[in-house]
LUMNU-657802 format. One record per residue: z, y negated, x of N, C-alpha, C, O in turn; residue number from 1. Coordinates in steps of 0.05 Angstrom, whole numbers, plus 32768, in hexadecimal, padded with zeros to 4 digits. Each point is the difference from the previous one (the first is absolute). Layout:
PT  nup nnorth neast caup canorth caeast  cup cnorth ceast  oup onorth oeast resi
PT    Z      Y     X    Z       Y      X    Z      Y     X    Z      Y     X  NUM
...
END
This chain:
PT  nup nnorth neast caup canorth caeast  cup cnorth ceast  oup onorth oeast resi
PT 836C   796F  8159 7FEC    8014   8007 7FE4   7FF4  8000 7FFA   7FF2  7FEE    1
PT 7FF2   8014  8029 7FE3    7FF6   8005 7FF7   8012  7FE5 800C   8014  7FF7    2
PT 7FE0   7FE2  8000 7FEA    800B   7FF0 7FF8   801C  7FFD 7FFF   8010  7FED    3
PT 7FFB   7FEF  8031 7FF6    801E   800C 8016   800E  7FF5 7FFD   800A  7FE9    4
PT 8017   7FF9  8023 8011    801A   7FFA 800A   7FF4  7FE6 8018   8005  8002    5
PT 7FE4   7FEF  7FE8 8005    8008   7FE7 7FE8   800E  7FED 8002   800A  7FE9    6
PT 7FE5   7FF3  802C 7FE7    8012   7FF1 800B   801E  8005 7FFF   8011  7FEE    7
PT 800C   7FF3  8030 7FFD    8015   8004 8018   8009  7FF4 8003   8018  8004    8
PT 800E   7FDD  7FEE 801F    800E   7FF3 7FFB   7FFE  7FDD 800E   8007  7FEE    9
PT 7FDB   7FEF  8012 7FF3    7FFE   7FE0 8002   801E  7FF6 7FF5   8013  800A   10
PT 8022   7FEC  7FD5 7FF3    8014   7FF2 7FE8   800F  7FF4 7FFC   8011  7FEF   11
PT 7FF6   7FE2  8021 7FDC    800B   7FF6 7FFD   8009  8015 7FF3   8015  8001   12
PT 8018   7FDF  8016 7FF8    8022   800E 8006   801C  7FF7 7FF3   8012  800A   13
PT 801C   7FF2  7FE7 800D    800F   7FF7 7FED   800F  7FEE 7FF5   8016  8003   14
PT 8007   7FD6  7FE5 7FE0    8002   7FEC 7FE9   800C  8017 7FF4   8015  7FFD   15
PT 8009   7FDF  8012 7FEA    8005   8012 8005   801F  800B 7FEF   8010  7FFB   16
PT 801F   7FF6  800F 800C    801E   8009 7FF9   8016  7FE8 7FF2   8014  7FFF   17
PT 801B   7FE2  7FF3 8005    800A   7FE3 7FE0   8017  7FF5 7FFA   8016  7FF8   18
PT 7FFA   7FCF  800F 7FE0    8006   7FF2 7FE5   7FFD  8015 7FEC   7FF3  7FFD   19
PT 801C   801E  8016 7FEC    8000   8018 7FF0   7FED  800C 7FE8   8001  8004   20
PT 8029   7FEC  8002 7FFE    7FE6   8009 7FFC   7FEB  7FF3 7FFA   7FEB  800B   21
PT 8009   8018  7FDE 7FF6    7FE3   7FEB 7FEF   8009  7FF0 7FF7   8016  7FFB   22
PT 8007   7FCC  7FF8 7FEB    800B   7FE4 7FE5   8007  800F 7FF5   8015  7FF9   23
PT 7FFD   7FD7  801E 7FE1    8003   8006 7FF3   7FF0  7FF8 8002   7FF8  7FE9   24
PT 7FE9   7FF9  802E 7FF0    7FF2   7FF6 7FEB   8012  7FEB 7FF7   8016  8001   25
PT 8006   7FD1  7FEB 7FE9    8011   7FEC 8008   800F  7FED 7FEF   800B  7FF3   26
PT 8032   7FF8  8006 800E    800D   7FF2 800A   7FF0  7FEA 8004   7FE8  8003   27
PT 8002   8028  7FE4 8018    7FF2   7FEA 8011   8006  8001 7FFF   8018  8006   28
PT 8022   7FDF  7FF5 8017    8005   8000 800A   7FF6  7FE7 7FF7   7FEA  7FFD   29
PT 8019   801D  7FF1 800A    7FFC   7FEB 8020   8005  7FFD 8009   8017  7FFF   30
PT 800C   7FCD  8001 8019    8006   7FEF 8003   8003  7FEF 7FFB   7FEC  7FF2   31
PT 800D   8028  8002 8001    8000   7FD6 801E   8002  7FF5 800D   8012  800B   32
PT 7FFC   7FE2  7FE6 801D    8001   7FF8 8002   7FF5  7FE4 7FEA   8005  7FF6   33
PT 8024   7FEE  7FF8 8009    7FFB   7FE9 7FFD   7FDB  8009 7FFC   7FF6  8016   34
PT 8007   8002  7FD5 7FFA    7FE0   8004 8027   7FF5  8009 8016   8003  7FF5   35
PT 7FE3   7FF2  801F 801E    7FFA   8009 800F   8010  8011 8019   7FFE  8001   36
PT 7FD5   8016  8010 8009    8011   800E 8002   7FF6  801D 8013   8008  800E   37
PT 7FDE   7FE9  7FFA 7FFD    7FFB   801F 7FE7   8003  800E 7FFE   8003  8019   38
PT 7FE6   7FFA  7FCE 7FE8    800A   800D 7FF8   7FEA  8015 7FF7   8007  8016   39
PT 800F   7FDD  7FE3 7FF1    7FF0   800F 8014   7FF7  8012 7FF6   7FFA  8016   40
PT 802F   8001  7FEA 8005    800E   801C 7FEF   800A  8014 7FF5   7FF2  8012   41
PT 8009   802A  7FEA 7FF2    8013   8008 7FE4   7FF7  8018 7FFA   8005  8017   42
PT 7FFA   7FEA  7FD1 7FE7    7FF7   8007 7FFE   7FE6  8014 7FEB   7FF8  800B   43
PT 8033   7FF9  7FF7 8003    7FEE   8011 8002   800C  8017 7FF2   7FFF  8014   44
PT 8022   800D  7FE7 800A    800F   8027 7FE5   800C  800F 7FFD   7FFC  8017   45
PT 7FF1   8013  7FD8 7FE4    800E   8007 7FF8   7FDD  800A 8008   7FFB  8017   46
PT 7FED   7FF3  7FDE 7FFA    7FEB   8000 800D   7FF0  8027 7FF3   7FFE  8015   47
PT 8022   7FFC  7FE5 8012    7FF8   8013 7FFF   800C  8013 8001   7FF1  8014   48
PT 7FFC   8031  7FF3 8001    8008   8018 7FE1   7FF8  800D 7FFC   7FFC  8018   49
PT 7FF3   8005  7FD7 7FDF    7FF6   800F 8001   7FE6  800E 7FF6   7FFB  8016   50
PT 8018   7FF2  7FDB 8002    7FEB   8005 800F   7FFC  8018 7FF7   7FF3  8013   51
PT 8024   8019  7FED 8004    8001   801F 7FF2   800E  8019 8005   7FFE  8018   52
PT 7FEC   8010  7FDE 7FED    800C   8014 7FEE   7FF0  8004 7FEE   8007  8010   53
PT 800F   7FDA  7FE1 7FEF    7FF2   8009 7FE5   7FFA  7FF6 7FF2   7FED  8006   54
PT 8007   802B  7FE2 7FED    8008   7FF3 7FF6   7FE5  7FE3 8011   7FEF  7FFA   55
PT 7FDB   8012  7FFC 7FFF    7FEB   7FE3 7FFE   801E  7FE7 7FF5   8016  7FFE   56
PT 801D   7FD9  7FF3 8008    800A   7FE9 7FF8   7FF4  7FE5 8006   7FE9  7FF8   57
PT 7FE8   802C  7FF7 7FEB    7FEE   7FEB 801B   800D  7FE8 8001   8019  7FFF   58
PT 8013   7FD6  7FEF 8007    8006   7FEA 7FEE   7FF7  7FED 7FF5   7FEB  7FFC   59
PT 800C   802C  7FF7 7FED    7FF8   7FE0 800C   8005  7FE7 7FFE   8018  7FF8   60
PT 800E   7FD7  7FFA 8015    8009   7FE9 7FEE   7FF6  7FE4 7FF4   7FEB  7FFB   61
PT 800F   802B  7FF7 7FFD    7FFF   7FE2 8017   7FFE  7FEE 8001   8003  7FE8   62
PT 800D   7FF8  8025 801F    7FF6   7FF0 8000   7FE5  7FEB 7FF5   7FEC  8009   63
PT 8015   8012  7FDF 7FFF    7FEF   7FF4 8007   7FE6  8009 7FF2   7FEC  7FFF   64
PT 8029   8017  800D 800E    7FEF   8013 7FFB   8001  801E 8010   8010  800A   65
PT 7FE2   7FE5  8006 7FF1    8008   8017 8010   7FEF  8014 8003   8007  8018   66
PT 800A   7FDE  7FDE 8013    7FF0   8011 8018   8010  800D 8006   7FF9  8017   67
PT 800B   801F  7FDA 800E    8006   8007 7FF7   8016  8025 800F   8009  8011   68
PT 7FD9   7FF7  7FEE 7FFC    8014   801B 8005   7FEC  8016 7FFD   8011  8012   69
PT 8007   7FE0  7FF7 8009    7FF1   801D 8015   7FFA  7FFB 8007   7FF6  8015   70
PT 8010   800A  7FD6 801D    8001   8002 8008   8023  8001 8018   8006  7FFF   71
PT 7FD7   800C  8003 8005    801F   7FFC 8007   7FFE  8029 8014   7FFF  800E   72
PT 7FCE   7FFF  7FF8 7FFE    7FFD   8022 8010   7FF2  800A 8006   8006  8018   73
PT 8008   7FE3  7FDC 8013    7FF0   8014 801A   800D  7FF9 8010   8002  8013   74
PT 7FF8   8008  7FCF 8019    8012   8005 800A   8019  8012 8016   8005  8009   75
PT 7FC7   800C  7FF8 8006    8017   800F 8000   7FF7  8020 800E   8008  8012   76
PT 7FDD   7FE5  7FEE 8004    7FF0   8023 801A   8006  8006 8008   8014  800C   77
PT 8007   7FD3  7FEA 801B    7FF7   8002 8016   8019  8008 800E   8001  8014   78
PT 7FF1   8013  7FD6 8019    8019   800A 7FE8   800D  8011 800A   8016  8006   79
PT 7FDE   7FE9  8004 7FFD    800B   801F 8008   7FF0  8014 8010   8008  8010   80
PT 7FE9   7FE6  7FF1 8014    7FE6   8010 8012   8008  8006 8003   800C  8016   81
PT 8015   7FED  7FD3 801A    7FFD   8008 800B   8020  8006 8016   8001  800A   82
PT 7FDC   801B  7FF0 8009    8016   8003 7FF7   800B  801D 800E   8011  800B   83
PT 7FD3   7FE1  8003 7FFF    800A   8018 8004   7FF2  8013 7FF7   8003  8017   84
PT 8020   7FE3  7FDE 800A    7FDF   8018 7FE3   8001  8002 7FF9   8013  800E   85
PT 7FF3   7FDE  7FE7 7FE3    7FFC   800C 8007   7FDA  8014 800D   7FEC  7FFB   86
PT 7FE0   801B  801B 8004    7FE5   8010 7FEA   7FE7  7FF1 7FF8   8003  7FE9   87
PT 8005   7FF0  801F 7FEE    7FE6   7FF4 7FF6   8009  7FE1 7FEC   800D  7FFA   88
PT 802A   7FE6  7FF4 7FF1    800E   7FED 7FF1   7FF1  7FEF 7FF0   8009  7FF0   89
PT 8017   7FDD  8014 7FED    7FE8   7FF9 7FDF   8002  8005 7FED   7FFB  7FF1   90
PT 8017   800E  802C 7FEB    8002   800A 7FEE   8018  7FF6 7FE8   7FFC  7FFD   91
PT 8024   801B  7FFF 7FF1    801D   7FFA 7FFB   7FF8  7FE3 7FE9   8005  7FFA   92
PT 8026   7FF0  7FF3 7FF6    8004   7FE2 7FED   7FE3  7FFC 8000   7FF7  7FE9   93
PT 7FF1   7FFD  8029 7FF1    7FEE   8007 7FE1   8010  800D 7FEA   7FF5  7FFE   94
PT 8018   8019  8009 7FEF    800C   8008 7FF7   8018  7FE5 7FEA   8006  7FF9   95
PT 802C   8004  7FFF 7FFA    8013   7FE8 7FF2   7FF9  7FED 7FF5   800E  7FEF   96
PT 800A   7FD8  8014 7FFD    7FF4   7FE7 7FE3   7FF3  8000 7FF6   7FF8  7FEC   97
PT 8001   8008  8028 7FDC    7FFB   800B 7FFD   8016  8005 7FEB   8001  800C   98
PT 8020   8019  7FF2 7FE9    801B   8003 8001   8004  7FE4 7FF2   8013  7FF9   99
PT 801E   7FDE  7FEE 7FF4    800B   7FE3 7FFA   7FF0  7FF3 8004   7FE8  8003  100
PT 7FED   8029  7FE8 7FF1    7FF0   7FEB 800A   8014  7FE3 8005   8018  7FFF  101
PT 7FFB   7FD8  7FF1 7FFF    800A   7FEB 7FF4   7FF4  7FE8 8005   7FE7  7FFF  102
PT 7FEC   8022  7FEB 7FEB    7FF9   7FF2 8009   8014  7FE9 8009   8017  8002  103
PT 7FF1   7FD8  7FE5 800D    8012   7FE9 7FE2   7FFF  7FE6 7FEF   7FEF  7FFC  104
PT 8015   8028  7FFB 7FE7    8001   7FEC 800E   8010  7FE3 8012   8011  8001  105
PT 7FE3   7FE7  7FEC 8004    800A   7FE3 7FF2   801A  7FFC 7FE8   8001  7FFB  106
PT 8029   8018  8009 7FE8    801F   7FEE 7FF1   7FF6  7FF2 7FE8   8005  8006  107
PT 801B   7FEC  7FE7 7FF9    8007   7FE8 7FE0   7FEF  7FFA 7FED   8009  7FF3  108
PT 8016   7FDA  801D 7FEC    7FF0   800A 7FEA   8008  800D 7FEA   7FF7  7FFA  109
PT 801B   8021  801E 7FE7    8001   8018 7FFE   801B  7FFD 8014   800F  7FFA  110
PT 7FCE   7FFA  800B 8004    801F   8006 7FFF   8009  801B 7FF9   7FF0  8012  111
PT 800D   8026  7FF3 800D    8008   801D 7FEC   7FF8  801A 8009   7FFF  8017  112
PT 7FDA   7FFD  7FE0 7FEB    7FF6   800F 8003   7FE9  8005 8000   7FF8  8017  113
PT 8002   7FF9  7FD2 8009    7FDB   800B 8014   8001  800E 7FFB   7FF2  8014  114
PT 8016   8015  7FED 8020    8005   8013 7FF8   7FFF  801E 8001   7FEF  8012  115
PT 7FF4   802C  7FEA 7FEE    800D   8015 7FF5   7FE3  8016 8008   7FF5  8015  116
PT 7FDD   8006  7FD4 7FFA    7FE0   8007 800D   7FF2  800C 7FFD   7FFE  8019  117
PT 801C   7FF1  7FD7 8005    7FEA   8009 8016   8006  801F 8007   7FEF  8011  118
PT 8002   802F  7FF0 8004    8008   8011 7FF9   7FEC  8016 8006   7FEA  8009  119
PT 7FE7   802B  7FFD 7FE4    8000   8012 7FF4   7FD8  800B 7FF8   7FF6  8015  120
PT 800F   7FFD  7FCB 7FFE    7FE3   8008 8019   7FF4  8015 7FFF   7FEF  8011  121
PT 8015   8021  7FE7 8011    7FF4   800B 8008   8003  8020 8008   7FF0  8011  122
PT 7FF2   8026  7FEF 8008    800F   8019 7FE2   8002  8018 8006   7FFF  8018  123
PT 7FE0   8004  7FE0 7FEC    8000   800A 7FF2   7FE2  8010 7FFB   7FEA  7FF7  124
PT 8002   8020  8022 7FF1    7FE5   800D 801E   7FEF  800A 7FFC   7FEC  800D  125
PT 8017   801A  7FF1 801B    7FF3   800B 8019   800B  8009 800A   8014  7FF6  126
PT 8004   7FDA  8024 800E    8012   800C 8014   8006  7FF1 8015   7FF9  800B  127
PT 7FEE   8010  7FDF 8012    8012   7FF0 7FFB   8021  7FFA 7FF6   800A  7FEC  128
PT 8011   8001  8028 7FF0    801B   7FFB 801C   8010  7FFB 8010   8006  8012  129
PT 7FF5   8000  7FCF 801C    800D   8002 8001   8021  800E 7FEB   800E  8000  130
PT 802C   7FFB  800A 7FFA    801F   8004 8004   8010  7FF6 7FF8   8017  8002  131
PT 8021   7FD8  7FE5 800F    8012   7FE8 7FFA   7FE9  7FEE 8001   7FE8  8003  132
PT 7FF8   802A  7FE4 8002    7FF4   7FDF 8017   800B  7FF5 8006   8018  8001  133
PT 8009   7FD1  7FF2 8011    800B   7FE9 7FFA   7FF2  7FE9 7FFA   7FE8  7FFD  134
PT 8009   8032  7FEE 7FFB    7FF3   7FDF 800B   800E  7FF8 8000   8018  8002  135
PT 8018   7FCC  7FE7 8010    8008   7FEF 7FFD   7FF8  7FDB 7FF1   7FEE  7FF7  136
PT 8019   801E  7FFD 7FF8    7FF9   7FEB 7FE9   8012  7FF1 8000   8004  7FE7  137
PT 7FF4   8003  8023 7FDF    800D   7FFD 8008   801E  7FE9 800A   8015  8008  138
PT 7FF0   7FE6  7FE2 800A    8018   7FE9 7FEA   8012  800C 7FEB   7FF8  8009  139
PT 801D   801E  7FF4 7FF3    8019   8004 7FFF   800D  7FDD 7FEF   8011  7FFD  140
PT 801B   7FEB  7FF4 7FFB    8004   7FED 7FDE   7FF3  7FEF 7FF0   800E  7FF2  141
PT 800E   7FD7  8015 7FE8    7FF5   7FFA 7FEC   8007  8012 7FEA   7FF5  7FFD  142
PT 801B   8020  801A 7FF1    7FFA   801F 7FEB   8015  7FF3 8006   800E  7FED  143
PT 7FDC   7FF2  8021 7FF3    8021   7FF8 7FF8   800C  801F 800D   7FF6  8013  144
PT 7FE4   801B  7FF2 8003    800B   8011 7FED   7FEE  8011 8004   7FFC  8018  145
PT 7FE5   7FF8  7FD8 7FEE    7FF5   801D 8014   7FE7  8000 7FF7   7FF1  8011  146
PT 801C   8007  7FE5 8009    7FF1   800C 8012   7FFF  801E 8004   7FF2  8014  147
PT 8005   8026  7FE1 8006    800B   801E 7FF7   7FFE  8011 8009   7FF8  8016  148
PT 7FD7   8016  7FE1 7FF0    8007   8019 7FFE   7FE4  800F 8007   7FFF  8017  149
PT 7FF0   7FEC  7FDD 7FF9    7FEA   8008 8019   7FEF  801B 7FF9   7FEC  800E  150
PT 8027   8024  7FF2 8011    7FF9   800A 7FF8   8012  801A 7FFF   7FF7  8016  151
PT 7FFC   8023  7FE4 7FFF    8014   800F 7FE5   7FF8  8011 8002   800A  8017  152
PT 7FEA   7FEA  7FE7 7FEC    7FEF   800E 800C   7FF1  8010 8005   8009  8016  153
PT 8003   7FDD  7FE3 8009    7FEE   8008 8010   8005  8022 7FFB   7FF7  8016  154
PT 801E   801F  7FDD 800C    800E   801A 7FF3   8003  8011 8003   7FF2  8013  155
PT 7FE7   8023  7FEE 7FEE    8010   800E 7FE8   7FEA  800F 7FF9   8003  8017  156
PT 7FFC   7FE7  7FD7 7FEB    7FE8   8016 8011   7FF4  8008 7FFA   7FF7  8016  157
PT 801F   8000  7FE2 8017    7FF3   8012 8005   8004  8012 7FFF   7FF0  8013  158
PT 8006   8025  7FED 800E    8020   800E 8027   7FEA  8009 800C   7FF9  8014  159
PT 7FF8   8004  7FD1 8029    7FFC   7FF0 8005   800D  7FF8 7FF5   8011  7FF2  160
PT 8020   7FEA  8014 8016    8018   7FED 8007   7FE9  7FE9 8004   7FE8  8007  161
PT 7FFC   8022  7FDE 8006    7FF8   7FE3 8018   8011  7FF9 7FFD   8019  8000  162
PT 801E   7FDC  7FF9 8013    8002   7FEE 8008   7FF4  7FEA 8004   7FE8  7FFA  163
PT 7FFF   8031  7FF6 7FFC    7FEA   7FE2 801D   8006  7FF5 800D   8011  800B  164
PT 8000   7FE1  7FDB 8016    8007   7FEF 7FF0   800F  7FE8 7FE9   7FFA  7FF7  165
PT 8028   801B  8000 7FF7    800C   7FE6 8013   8000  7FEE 8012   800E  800A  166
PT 7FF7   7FE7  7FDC 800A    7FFE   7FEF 8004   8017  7FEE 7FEE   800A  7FF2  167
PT 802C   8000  8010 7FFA    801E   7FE6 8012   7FF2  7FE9 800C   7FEA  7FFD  168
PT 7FF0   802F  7FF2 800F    7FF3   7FEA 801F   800B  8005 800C   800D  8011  169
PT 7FF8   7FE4  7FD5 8029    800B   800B 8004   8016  7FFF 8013   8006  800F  170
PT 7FE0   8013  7FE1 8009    8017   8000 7FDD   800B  800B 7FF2   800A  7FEF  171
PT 8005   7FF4  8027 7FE6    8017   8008 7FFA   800B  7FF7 800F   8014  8003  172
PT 7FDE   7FF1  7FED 7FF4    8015   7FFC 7FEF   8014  800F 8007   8001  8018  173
PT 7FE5   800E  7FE1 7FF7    800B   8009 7FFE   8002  8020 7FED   7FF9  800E  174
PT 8029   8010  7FF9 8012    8013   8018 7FF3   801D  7FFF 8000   800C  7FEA  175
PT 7FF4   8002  802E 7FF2    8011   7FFD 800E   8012  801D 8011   7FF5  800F  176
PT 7FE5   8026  7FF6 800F    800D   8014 8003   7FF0  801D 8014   8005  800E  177
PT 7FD7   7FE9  7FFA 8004    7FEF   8013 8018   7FEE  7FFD 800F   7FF7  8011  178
PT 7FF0   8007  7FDB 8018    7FDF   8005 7FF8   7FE9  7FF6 800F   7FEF  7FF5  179
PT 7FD2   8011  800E 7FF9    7FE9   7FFD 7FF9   7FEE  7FDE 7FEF   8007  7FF0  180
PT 8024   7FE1  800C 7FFB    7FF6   7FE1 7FE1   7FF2  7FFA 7FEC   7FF8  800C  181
PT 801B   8009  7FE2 7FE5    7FF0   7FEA 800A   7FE4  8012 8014   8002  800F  182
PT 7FDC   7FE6  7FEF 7FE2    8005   7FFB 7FFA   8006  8017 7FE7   8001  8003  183
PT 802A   8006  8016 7FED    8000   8021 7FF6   8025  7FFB 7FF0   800A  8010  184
PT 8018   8000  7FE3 7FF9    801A   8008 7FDA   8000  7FFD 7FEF   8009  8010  185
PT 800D   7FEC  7FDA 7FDE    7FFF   7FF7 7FFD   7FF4  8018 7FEA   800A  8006  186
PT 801D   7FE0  8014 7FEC    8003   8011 800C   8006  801A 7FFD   7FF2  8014  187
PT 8016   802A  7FED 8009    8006   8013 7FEB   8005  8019 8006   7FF8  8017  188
PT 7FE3   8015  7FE6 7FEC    800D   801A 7FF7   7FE0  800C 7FFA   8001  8017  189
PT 8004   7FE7  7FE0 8000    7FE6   800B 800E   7FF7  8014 7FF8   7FF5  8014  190
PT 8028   8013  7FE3 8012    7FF9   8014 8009   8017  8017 8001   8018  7FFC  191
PT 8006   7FD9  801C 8008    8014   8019 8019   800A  7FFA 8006   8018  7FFF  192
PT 800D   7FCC  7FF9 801E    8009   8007 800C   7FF1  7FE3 7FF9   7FEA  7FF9  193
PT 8018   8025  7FF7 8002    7FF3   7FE2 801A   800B  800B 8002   8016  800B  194
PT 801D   7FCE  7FEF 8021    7FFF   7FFF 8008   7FF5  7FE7 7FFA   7FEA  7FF6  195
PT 8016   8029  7FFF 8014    7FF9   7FE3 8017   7FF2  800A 800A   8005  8016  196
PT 7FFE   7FEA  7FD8 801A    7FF7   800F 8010   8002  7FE5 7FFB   7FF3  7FEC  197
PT 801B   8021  8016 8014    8007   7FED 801B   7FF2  8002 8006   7FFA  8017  198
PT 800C   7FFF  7FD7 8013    7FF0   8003 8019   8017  8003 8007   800A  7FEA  199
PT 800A   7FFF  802F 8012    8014   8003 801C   7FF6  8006 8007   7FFA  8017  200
PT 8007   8004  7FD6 801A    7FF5   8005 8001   7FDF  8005 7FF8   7FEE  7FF1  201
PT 8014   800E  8029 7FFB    7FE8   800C 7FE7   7FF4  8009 7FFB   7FE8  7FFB  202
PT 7FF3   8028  8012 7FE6    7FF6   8008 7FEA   8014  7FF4 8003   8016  7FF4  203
PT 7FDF   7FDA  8014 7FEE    800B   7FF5 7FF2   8013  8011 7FFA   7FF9  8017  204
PT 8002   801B  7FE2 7FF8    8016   801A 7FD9   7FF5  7FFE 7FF2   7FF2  7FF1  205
PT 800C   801C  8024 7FDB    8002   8007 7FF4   8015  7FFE 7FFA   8004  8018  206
PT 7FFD   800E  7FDD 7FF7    8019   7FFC 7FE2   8003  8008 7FF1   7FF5  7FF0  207
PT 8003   8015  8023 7FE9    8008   8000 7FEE   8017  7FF6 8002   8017  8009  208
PT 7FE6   7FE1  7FE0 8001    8010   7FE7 7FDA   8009  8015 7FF2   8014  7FF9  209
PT 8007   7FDB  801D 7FE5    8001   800A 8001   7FFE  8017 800C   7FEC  8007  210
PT 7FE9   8025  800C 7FFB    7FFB   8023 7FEF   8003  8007 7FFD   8016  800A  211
PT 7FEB   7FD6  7FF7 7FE7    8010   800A 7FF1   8017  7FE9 7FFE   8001  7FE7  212
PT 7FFA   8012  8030 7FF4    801A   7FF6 8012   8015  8006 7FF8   8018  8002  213
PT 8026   7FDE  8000 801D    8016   800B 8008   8003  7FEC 8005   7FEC  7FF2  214
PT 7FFF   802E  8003 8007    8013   7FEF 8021   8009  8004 8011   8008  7FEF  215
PT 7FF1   7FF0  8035 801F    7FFE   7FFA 800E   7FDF  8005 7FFC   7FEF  8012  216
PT 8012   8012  7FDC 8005    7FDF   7FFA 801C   7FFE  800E 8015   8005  7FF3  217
PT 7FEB   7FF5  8024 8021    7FEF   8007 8008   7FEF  7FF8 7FF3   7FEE  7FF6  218
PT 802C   8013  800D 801E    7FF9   7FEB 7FF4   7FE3  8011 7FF9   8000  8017  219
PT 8009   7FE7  7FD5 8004    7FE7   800B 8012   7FEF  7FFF 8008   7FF5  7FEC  220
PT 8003   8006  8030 8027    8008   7FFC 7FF1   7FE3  7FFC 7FF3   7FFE  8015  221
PT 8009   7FF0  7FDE 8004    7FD9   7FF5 8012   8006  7FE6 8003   8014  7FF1  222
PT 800D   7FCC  8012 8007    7FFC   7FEB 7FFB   7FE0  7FF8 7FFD   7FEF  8011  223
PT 8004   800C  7FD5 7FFA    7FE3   8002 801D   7FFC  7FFB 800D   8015  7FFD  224
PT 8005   7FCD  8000 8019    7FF4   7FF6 7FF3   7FEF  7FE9 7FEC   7FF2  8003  225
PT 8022   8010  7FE2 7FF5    7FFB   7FF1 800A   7FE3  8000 7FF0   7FF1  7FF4  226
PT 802E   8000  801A 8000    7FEC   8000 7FF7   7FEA  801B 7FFC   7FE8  7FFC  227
PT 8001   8024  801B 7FF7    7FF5   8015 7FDC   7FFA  8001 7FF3   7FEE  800A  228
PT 8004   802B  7FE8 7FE8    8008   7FFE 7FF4   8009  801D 7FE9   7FFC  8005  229
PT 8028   8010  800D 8001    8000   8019 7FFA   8029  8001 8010   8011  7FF8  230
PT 7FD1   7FF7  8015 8002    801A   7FFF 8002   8004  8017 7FF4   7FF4  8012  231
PT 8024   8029  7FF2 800B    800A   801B 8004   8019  8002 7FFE   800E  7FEB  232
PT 8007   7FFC  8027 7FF8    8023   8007 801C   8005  7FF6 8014   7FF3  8001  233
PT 7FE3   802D  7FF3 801B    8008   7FF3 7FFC   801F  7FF9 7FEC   800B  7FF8  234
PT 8034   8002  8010 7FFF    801D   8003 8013   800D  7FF0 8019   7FFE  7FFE  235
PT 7FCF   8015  7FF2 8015    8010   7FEB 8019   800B  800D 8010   800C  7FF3  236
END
């Protein structure tokens, strides 16, 4: 299969349908699940589909272990490959691989302004202009709100879309009539579009807990495979 028609058979179109065309430039998007759930999966495929569109892709991980994120992208590559017969594939994950960058920073070291910063060093004045940020790792528990804000900037003079992973604890707490858990609920009005990913039987479902400013929230038929790590459209 050419490129093209595996963008256009991509389960994010699906995401994209889902949530009135996408997240939006200038927007936040947030996966939140339990540690070991499939967040950064998640955050590859979002990742991967830009990249076949051709686009640069800025990863920014606060992960302790930050080596493991380019063996995450080459596993989920791989079962898109071999699941959509992709043609030259030498060639396409050669190309993927000069539209990203990824750069890793310690919470606990920088405050969200230096981030901000070295951002800005990295990406400013050179032809690296990503269109999508992803950041994984990033506790929302330690996070405060201008830290947010400072993400929610970033989006907006960019004008990227930012998806991040959110870590809950094993049993959530504070679950409120929305849906939405601790810690993303304290900065829910930040984000556009916030997905739980629950573990149901065999696979992990995608639940959309945020759409925009839509009050009615459609069913998001995704599912992830918890062993392929491969997410695909799926009907109750």
């Amino acid at each position: 299969m050419l490129k093209k028609a595996l963008i256009q058979r991509s389960p994010i179109r699906v995401l994209e349908k889902s949530i009135h065309g996408g997240l939006g430039k200038g927007n936040l998007g947030v996966f939140a699940a339990r540690k070991g759930v499939g967040k950064t999966a998640c955050l590859a495929h979002v990742a991967l589909d830009s990249l076949f569109r051709g686009e640069k892709v800025l990863h920014v991980s606060f992960s302790d272990n930050p080596h493991h994120i380019e063996s995450w992208y080459e596993h989920v590559f791989k079962e898109i490959a071999a699941a959509f017969k992709l043609d030259r594939i030498s060639d396409v994950r050669e190309e993927l691989i000069s539209n990203r960058l990824i750069i890793h920073f310690k919470q606990t070291d920088r405050t969200m302004r230096q981030v901000a910063e070295q951002i800005d060093t990295v990406t400013s004045g050179s032809s690296f202009v990503p269109a999508t940020v992803i950041v994984d790792g990033y506790s929302f528990y330690a996070a405060t709100a201008d830290d947010i804000k400072v993400w929610k900037r970033m989006a907006s003079d960019r004008n990227i879309e930012i998806w991040f992973s959110a870590t809950l604890h094993v049993e959530p707490a504070g679950l409120e009539d929305r849906g939405i858990p601790a810690p993303v609920d304290a900065f829910r009005d930040f984000f556009s579009v916030i997905i739980l990913l629950t573990p149901v039987q065999e696979f992990i479902g995608l639940k959309l807990l945020k759409d925009h400013d839509s009050s009615d929230l459609d069913k998001l038929r995704l599912k992830l495979d918890p062993r392929s790590l491969m997410i695909a459209k799926y009907r109750a």
